[in-house]
C-alpha positions as CSV (number, residue, x, y, z in Angstrom):
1,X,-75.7,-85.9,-12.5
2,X,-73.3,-86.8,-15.3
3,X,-76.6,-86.8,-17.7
4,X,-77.3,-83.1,-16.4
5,X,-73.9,-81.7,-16.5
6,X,-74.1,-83.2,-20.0
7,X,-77.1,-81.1,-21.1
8,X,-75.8,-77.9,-19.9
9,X,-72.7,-78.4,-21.9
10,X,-74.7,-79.2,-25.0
11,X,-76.7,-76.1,-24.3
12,X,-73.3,-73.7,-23.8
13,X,-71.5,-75.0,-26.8
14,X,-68.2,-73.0,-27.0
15,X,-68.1,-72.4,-22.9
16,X,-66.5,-74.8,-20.4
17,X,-68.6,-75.8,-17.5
18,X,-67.4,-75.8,-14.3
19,X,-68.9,-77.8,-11.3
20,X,-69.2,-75.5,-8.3
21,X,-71.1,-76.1,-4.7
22,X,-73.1,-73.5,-3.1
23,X,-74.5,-72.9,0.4
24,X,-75.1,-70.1,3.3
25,X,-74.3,-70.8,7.0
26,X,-75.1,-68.7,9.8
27,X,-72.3,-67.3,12.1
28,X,-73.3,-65.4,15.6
29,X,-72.8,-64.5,18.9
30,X,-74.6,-68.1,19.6
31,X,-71.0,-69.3,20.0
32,X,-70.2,-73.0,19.3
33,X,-68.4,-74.9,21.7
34,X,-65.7,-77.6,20.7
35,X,-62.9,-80.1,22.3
36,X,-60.1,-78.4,23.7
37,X,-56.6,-80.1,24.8
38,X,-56.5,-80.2,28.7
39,X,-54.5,-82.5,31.4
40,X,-56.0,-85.9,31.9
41,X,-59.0,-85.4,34.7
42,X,-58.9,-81.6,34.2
43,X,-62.4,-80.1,33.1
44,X,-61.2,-77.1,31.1
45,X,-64.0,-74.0,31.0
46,X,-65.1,-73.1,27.4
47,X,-66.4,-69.7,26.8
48,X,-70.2,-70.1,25.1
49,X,-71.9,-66.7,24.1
50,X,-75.8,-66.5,24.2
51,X,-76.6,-63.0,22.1
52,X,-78.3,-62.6,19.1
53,X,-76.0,-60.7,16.2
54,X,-75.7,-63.3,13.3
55,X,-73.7,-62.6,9.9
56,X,-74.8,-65.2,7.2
57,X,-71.7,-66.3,4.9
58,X,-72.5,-67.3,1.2
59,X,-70.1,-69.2,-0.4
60,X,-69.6,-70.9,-4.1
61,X,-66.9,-73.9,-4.6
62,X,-65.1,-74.9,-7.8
63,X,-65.0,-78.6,-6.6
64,X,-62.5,-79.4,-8.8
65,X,-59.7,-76.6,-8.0
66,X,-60.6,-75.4,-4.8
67,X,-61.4,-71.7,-5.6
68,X,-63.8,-70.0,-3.4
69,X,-66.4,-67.5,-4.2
70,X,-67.7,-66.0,-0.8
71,X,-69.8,-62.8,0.4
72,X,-70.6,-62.0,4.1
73,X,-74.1,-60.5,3.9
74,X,-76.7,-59.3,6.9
75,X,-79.3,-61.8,6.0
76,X,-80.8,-64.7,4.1
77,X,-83.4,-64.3,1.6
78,X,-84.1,-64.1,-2.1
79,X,-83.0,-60.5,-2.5
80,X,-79.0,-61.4,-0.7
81,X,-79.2,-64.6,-3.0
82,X,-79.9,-62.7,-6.7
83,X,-76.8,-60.2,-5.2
84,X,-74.7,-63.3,-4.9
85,X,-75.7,-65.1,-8.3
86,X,-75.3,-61.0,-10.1
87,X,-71.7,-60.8,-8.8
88,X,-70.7,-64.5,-9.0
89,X,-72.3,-64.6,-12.4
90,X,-70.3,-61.5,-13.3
91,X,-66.8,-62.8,-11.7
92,X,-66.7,-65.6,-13.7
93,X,-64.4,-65.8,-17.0
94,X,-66.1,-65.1,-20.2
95,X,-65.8,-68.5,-21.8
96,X,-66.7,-70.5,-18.8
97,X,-70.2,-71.5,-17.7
98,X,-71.2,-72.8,-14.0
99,X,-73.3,-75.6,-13.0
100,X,-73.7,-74.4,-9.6
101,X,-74.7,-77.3,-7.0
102,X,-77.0,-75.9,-3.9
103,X,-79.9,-77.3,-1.9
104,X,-83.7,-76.8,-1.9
105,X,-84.2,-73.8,-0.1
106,X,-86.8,-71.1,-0.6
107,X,-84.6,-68.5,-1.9
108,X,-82.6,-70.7,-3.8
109,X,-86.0,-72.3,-6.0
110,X,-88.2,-68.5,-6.0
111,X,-89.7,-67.6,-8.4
112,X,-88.2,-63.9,-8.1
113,X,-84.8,-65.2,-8.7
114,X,-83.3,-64.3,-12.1
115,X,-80.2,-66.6,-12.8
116,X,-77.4,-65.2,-14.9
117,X,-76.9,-66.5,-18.2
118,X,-73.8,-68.3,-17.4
119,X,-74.7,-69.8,-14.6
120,X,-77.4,-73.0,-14.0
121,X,-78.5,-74.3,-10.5
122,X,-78.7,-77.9,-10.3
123,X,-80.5,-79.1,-6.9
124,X,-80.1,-81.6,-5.1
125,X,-82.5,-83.9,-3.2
126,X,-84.5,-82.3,-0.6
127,X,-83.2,-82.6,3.3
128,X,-79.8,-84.3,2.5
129,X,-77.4,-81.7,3.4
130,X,-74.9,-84.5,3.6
131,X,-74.6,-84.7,-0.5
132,X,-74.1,-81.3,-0.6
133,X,-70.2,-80.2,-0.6
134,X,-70.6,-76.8,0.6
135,X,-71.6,-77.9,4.4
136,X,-68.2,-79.2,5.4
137,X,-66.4,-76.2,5.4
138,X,-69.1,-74.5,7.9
139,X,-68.0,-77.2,10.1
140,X,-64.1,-76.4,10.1
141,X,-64.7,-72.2,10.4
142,X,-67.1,-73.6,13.4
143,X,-64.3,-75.8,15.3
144,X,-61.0,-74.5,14.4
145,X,-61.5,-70.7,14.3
146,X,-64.6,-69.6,15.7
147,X,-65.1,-72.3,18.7
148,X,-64.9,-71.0,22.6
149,X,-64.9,-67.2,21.9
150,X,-66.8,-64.0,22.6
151,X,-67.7,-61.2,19.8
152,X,-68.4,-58.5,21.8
153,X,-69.4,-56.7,19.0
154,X,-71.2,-57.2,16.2
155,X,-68.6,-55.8,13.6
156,X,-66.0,-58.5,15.6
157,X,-68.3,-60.9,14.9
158,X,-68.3,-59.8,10.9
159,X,-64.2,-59.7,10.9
160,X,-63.6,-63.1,13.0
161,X,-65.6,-65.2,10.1
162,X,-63.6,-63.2,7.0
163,X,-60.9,-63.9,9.2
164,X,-62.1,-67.6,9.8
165,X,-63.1,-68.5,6.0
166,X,-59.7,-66.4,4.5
167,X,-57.8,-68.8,7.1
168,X,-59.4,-71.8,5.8
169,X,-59.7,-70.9,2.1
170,X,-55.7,-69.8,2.4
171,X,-54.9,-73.4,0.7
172,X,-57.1,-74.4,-2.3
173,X,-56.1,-77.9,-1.2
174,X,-58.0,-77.5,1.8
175,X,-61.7,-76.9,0.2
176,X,-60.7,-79.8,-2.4
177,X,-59.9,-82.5,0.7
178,X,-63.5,-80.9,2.1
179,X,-65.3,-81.0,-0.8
180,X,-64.0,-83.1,-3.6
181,X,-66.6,-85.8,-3.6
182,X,-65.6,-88.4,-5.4
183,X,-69.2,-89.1,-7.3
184,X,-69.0,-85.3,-8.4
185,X,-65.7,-85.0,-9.0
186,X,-66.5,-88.4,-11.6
187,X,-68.9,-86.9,-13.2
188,X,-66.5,-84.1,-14.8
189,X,-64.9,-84.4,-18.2
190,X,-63.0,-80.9,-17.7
């Protein structure tokens, strides 16, 4: 990684590079159950929903600051990815070029995909979504906000993730303790 990182910043003289993480997770009315607090030899119910409404949540991480870079979009394919990468790309400051860290999906690697000029994907190693950053916080939106309910509708179901990810994201501090990996975070000069 630190070789990589290095060639990108040879290749963007002038810019600084910034490490970020990138991933999509999949929200729904498939609901997610999780531990709940209950009296010793209670067996608390747990609302579980079983309909089919997803919203798919792409989100960037600046693993070194904690700054988010999110879109809630209908779908996942190659045409919601280039909107992504167009308005990250854009969103970004002027001197500053990203090394963007995602995984080996399809419409991460097609061919169709045209990356912005500040930005460069790095990928990692095929089926190890545990080296990848961006997972954990799908994780904590999953137990602490979006456990044991019902969306009754599908537009309920688009404001309780914002809801969930703006909750989460509120502190900075939060992504870094999620996502800081030390063996990334190492491999940074800036």
């Amino acid at each position: 990684m630190p070789e990589q990182l290095e060639r990108i910043r040879a290749a963007h003289p002038g810019k600084r590079l910034e490490l970020w993480s990138m991933d999509e997770a999949r929200f729904g009315q498939q609901g997610t159950t999780a531990r709940v607090w209950a009296e010793r030899g209670s067996r608390p119910r747990a609302l579980r929903q079983t309909k089919y409404k997803w919203v798919y949540l792409y989100a960037a991480v600046r693993l070194k600051t904690g700054r988010t870079y999110e879109w809630l979009m209908p779908h996942v394919d190659t045409a919601h990815m280039q909107l992504f990468l167009d308005t990250f790309g854009r969103a970004l400051p002027p001197k500053v070029h990203a090394a963007l860290l995602l995984d080996q999906a399809g419409w991460h690697t097609s061919h169709k995909l045209r990356v912005p000029p500040n930005v460069t994907l790095l990928f990692l190693p095929p089926k190890a979504p545990e080296l990848n950053p961006s997972e954990l916080p799908w994780r904590e939106c999953r137990q602490k906000y979006l456990s044991n309910r019902e969306f009754k509708t599908e537009r309920e179901l688009w404001r309780a993730v914002e809801d969930a990810w703006l909750k989460l994201t509120a502190d900075p501090r939060t992504i870094q303790s999620l996502c800081g990996f030390d063996w990334l975070l190492s491999s940074l000069k800036n």
